[in-house]
C-alpha positions, -999 to 999 in steps of 0.1 A, spaced: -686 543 52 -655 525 65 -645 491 48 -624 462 61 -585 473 52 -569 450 25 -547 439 40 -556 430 76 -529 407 90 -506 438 79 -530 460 101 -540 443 129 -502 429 139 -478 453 121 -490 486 119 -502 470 163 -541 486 155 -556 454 168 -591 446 169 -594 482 187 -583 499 157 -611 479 141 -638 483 160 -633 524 159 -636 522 123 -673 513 129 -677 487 101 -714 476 100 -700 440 102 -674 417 114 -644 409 87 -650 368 76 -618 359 91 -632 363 122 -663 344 114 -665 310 138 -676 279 119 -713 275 126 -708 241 148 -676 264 171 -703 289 180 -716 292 216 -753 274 209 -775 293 237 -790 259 242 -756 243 254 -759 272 281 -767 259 319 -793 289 333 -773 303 363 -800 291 389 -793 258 381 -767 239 408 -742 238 387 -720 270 395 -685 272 402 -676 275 437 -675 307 455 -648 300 480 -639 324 511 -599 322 513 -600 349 545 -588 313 570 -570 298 541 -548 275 563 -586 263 577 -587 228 571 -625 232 557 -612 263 533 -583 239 522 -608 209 519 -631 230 495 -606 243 471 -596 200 469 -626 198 462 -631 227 438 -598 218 418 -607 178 413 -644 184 404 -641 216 387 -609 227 379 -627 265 383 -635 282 415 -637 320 421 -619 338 456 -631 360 479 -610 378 505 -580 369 490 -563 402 505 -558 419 476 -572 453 484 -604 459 463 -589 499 455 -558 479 439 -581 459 417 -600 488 402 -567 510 399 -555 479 377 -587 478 351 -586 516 350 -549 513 338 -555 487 310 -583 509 299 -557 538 300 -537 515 277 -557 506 251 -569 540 244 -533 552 241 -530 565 199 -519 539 174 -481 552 171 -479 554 207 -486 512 212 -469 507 181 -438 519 199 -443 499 230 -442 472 206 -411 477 184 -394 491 215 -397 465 241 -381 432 240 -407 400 237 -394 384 266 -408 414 289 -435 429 266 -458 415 245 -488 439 223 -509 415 203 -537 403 188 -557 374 187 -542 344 196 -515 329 174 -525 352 137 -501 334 117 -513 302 125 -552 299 135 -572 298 106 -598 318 125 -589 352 144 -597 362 179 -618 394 190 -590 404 212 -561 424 220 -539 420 244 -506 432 264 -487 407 281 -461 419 313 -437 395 323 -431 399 361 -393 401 364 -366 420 380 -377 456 389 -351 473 373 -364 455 343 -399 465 348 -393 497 355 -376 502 322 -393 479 298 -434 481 312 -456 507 297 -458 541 318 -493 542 318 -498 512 336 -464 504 353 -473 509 384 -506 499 389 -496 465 375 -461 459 397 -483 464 427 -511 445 420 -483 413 413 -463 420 443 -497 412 462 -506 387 436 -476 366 439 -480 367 481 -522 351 477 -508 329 448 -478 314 468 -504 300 498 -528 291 469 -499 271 455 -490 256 492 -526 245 500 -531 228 460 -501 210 466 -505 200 505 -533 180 489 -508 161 465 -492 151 498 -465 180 489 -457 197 522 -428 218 515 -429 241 486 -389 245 481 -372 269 465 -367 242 433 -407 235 432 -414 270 435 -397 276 403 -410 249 389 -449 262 394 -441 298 396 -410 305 384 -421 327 355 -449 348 357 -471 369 332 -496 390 337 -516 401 312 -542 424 301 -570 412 274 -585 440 257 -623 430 238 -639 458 222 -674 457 215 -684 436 186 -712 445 158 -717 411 157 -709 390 189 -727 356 178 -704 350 150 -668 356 165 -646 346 195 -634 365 220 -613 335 228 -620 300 215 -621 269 237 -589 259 254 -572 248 286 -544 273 300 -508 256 298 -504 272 329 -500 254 364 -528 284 377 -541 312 361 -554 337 386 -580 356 365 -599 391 376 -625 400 354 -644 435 355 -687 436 356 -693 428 322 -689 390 317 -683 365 292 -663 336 302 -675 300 301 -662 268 314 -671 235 297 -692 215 320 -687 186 337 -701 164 309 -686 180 283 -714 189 263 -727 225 278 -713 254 290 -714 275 327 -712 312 331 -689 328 348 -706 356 367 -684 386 375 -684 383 413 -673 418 428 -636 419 441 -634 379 432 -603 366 414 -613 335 392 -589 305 398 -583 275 373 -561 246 372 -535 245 340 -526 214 325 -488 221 342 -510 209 376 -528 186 363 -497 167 348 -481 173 377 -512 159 401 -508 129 374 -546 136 363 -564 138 402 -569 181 395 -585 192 360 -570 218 335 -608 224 317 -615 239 287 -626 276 287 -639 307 262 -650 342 260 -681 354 242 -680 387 224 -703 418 237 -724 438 212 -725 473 237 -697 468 256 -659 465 260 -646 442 280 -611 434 300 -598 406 316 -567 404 337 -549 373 340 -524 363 357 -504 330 340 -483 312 366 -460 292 351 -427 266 348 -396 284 341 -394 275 302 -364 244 316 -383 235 339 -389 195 336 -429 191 342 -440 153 351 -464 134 378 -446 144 410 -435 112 430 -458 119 456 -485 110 433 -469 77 422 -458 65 460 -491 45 465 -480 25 429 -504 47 405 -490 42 370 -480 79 356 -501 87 328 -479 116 314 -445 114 310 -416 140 316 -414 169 291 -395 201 294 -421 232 296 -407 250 269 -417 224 243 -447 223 256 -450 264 253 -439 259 215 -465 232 207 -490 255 224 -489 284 202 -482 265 170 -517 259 163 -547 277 167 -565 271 201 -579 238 199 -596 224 235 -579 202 250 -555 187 224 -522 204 239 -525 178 266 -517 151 244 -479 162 234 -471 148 274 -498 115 273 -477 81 277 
């Protein structure tokens, strides 16, 4: 029978086996440092049934500069700070090409990600595990590969074969239906020019990446990811069939499903936007359960600052004499601080309180 290796940190990370490499050892159980303190665990009685009204919004983005469809994802990013997009004109054979490809990638042999990983440089290609493994105190069940979307030349030298070009054309469409996301989230801030110097500041450095969570002997005691807001100012997230992801509710107390909606991209405010919206849109806290049968991937797409970029209330947002509540902080620092720490809800947010 297989047994935990000794030394996992060494395994996981170094020798790049990541959770995959343990779950094809088939241990009958989960390793304890992966075990959730009993009061972090997803309680099934904290779970809103899916019939209920509260779902997230299901919006149709075909009209996008519609007034309505613009008045709905307002509404969608000050109430919810979730929404999932339909006809978003990304073409749906794109979006399957894409999960095939991370599949293709995980199943790659050991020595063959373990190259991607010594070869590539970190500010192109990440392979990884977890969250932050040197600093949470409890691990993640997931892998993942993280693409920075930079110059071609760049990306055609530095991003995995197996996936290349699968990925560079699903963001070349990506950044098109992200752009006019951007345009109508901001028209709403009373923002009706997105320059070339706010584009950089929302945009300006963009990562897509591909989370990797292999089925789990025992899903009820682990992660997939632990509650957090994205530091993001969107993440355009596409999930495949099997779901998993929950958004803390409006109250705070209980948790909504996500439901994998066919050919739907799942959209949530980071705290970038909020900051920048000076509190009026919500960066809200998220997680993924662990599946006992299945593996599942998740595809998102971070859309963030430039790391100078200077985040803060925009002016718009102070013009009617609203007090700022955050103050100016350089996104970089706010990077660091991120992944310092283990994920831990909301508290990031803090670092740019007044």
């Amino acid at each position: 029978m297989s047994t935990t290796p000794t030394n996992l940190i060494d395994f996981l990370v170094n020798q790049a086996n990541g959770v995959k490499g343990l779950a094809d050892l088939n241990l009958p159980n989960v390793p304890p440092q992966y075990f959730q303190p009993i009061q972090a665990r997803l309680n099934k009685s904290k779970i809103i049934p899916q019939d209920s009204e509260q779902s997230i919004p299901i919006i149709d983005f075909t009209n996008w500069d519609d007034p309505e469809v613009q008045d709905s994802i307002f509404s969608a990013a000050t109430n919810w700070g979730f929404f999932q997009i339909v006809n978003h004109g990304i073409p749906i054979n794109l979006l399957d090409d894409l999960k095939a490809s991370v599949h293709r990638f995980f199943e790659l042999p050991v020595k063959v990600k373990k190259s991607v990983k010594e070869n590539s440089p970190p500010e192109v290609v990440r392979l990884g595990t977890s969250f932050s493994p040197h600093a949470e105190s409890v691990l993640e069940w997931k892998d993942y590969l993280q693409l920075v979307y930079a110059s071609v030349e760049t990306i055609h030298s530095y991003w995995p074969a197996v996936c290349k070009d699968e990925a560079l054309e699903y963001m070349k469409h990506a950044e098109a239906f992200i752009r006019k996301l951007l345009k109508v989230l901001l028209k709403k801030l009373n923002v009706n020019e997105l320059d070339k110097e706010r584009e950089q500041t929302l945009m300006g450095a963009m990562i897509l990446s591909f989370n990797y969570y292999p089925a789990c002997p025992e899903p009820e005691l682990v992660a997939g990811v632990c509650p957090h807001s994205d530091i993001s100012s969107i993440t355009v997230l596409l999930q495949d069939g099997i779901g998993g992801l929950y958004v803390r509710d409006k109250d705070g107390n209980s948790w909504i499903n996500v439901p994998p909606v066919n050919g739907a991209l799942v959209i949530n405010i980071g705290d970038v936007l909020q900051i920048m919206s000076n509190g009026r849109y919500k960066s809200i806290e998220h997680r993924v359960v662990a599946n006992r049968n299945k593996t599942r991937i998740s595809m998102p797409i971070f859309v963030n600052p430039t790391p100078d970029s200077v985040i803060g209330p925009l002016p718009e947002m102070l013009e009617n004499g609203d007090e700022p509540q955050y103050k100016q902080v350089v996104f970089s620092d706010y990077f660091k601080y991120f992944f310092s720490k283990g994920h831990d809800g909301k508290k990031t947010i803090e670092f740019a309180k007044i």
